[in-house]
VMD Tcl script that draws the C-alpha trace (Angstrom):
set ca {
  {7.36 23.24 -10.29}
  {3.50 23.22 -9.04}
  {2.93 22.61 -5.24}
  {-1.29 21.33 -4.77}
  {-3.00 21.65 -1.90}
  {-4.10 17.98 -0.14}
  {-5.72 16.53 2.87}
  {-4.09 13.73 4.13}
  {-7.05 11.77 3.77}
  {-6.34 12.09 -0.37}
  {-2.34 11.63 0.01}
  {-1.69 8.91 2.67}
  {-2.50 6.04 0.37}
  {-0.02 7.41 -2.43}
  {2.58 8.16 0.08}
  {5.97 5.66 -0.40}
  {9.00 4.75 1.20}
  {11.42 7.64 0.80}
  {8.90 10.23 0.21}
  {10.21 13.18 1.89}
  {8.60 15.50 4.35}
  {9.28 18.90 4.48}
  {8.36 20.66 7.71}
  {8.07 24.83 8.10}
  {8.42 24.91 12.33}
  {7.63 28.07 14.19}
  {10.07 27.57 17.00}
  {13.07 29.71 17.93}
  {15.65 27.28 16.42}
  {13.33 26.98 13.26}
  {13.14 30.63 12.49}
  {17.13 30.70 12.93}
  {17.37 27.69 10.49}
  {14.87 29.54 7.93}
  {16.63 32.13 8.35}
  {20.25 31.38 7.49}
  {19.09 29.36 4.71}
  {16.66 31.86 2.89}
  {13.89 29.38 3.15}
  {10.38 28.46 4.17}
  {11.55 24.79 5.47}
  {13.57 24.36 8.74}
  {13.26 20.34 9.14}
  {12.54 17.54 6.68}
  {11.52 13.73 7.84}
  {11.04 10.41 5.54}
  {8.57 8.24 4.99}
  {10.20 4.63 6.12}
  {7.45 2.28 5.31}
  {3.67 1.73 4.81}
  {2.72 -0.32 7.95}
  {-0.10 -3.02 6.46}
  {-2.46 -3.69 10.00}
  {-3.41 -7.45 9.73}
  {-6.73 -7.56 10.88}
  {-8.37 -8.34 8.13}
  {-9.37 -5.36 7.08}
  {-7.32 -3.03 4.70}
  {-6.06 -0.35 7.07}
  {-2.52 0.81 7.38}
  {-0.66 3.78 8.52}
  {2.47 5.38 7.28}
  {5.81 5.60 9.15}
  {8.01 8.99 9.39}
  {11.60 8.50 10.66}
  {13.76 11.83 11.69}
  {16.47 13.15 13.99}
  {14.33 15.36 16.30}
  {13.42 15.96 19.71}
  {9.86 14.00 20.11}
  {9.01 12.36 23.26}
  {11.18 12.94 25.40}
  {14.47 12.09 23.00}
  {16.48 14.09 20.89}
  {17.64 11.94 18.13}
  {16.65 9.52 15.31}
  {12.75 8.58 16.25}
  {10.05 6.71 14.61}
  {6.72 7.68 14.71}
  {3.17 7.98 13.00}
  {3.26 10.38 10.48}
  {-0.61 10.93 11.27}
  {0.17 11.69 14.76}
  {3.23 14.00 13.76}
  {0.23 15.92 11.69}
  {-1.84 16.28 14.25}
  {0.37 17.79 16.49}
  {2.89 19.81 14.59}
  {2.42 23.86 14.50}
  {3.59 24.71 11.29}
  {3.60 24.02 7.44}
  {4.09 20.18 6.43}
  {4.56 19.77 2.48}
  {4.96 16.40 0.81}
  {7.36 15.42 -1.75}
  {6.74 12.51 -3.42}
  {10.16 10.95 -5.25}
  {9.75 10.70 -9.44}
  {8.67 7.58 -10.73}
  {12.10 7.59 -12.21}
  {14.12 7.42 -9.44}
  {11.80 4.95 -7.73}
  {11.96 2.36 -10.50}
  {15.76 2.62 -11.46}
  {17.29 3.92 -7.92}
  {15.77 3.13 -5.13}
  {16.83 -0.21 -3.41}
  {14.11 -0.25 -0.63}
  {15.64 -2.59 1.53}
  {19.04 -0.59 2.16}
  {17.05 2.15 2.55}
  {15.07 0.66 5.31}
  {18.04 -1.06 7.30}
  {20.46 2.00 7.39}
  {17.80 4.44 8.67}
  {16.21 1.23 11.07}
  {19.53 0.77 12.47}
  {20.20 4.25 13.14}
  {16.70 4.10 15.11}
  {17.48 0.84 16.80}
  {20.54 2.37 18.06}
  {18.86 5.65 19.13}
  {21.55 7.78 17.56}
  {21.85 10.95 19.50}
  {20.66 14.93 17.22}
  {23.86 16.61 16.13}
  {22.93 20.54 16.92}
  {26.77 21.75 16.15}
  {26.73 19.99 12.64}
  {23.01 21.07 12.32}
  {24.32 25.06 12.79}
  {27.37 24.56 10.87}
  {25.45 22.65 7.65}
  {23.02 26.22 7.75}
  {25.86 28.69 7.23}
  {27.59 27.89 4.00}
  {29.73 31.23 3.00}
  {31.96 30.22 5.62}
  {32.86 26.88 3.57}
  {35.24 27.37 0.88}
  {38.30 29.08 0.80}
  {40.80 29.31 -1.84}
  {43.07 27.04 -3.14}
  {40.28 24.62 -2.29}
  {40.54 24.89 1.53}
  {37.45 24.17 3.61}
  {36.37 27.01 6.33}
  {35.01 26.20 9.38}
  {31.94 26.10 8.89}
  {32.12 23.20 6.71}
  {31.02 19.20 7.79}
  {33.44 16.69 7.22}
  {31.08 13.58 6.91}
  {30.09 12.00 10.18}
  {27.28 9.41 11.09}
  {28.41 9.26 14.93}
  {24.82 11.85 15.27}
  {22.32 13.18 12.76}
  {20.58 16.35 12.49}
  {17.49 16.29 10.21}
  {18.60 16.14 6.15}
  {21.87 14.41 7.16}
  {19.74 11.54 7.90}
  {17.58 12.01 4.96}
  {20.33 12.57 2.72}
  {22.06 9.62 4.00}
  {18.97 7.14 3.64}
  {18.58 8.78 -0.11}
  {22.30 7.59 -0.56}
  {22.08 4.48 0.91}
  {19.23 3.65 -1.26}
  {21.02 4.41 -4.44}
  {18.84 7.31 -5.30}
  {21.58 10.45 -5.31}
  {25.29 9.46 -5.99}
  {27.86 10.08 -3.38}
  {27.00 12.96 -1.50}
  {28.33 14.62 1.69}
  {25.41 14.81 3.70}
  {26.76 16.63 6.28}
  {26.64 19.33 4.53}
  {22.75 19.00 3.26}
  {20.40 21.43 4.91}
  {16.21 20.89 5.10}
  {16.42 23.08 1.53}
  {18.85 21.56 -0.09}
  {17.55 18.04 0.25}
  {13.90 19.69 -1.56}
  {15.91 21.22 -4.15}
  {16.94 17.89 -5.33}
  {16.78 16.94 -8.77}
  {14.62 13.71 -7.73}
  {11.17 14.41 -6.97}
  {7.83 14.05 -8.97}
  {6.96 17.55 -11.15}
  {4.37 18.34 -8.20}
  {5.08 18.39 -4.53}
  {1.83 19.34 -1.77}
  {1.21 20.74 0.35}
  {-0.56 19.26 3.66}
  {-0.51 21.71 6.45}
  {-0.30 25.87 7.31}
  {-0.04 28.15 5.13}
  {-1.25 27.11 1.89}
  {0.89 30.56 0.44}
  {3.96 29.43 1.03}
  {5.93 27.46 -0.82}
  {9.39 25.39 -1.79}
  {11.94 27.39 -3.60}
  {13.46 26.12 -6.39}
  {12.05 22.68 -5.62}
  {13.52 19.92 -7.61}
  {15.95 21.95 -9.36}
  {19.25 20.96 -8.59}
  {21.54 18.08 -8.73}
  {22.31 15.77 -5.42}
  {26.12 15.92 -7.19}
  {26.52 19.47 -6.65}
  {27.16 18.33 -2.36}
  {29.60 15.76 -3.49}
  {32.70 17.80 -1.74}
}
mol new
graphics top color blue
foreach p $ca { graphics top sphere $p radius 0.5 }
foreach p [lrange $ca 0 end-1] q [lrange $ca 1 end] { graphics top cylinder $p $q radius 0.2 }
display resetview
């Protein structure tokens, strides 16, 4: 799959509700999170909604919803995307869903009121479900056991591609998943993305392994 380099300038226009932002942090708890999951991302966001400014002009700015820390809270926020550009230290890519899965599976309304909700209600970051999502040999055991490292589904908190995941679900656009157990890679290694993805910010070198490759079904434990 190609990854093309893009100012923001280009993409923002193109950009769509549940267009998913992949983030490459250079934090302590991002390195850990690259780490255990053999990856360049450590944190993914969606785009919520294109924001049309009545004014009579024909500006606008795009919305990103996550579960982060970001002013101050540590939980499901809303915020500029522009903003989150500006100030993030790191590699931001862009994945733009296929035209496929936009046409045929993407109800945009239940997409926005499950992840508005879990804004309005300022749902709290889930760090031990985060950490336990990351370390995945620890999951199975025979007879078809979970280990402990494995998520049983729970929306009491988010971390990052639970939220994402469960949005993407909620919409119609992946069948039943457990997104509790979707880290920032496996969500961009989903089988529902355009042929490109780009990139936006960093290091224009790295990239998205096995991007759009596999099937949401394969989490649907």
């Amino acid at each position: 799959m190609a990854a093309k380099q893009i100012k923001y300038s280009e993409a923002r226009s193109q950009m769509k509700p549940g267009d998913v932002i992949a983030f490459g942090g250079k934090g302590h708890f991002s390195e850990i999170i690259k780490f255990a999951t053999r990856s360049e991302v450590s944190h993914v966001g969606v785009i919520l909604q294109t924001q049309i400014v009545d004014d009579g002009g024909d500006r606008f700015f795009n919305q990103i919803i996550e579960s982060t820390s970001l002013n101050g809270f540590n939980g499901v926020t809303i915020s500029r995307f522009s903003d989150r550009l500006d100030t993030y230290e790191g590699e931001l890519w862009w994945l733009p869903l296929s035209d496929e899965i936009r046409s045929k599976k993407f109800n945009q309304k239940q997409f926005y009121d499950f992840l508005f909700n879990q804004a309005k209600n300022r749902v709290p970051y889930d760090m031990p479900q985060a950490i336990k999502s990351s370390l995945d040999a620890l999951d199975k055991l025979p007879f078809g056991m979970h280990g402990p490292t494995y998520n049983s589904e729970d929306f009491s908190k988010f971390f990052c591609s639970e939220l994402v995941a469960a949005g993407l679900e909620q919409a119609g656009s992946v069948g039943k998943v457990n997104a509790s157990e979707v880290t920032p890679i496996d969500l961009c290694r989903w089988e529902i993305y355009s042929g490109t993805y780009y990139h936006l910010k960093g290091d224009s070198t790295k990239r998205i392994s096995r991007y759009n490759s596999l099937s949401p079904s394969k989490w649907n434990v």
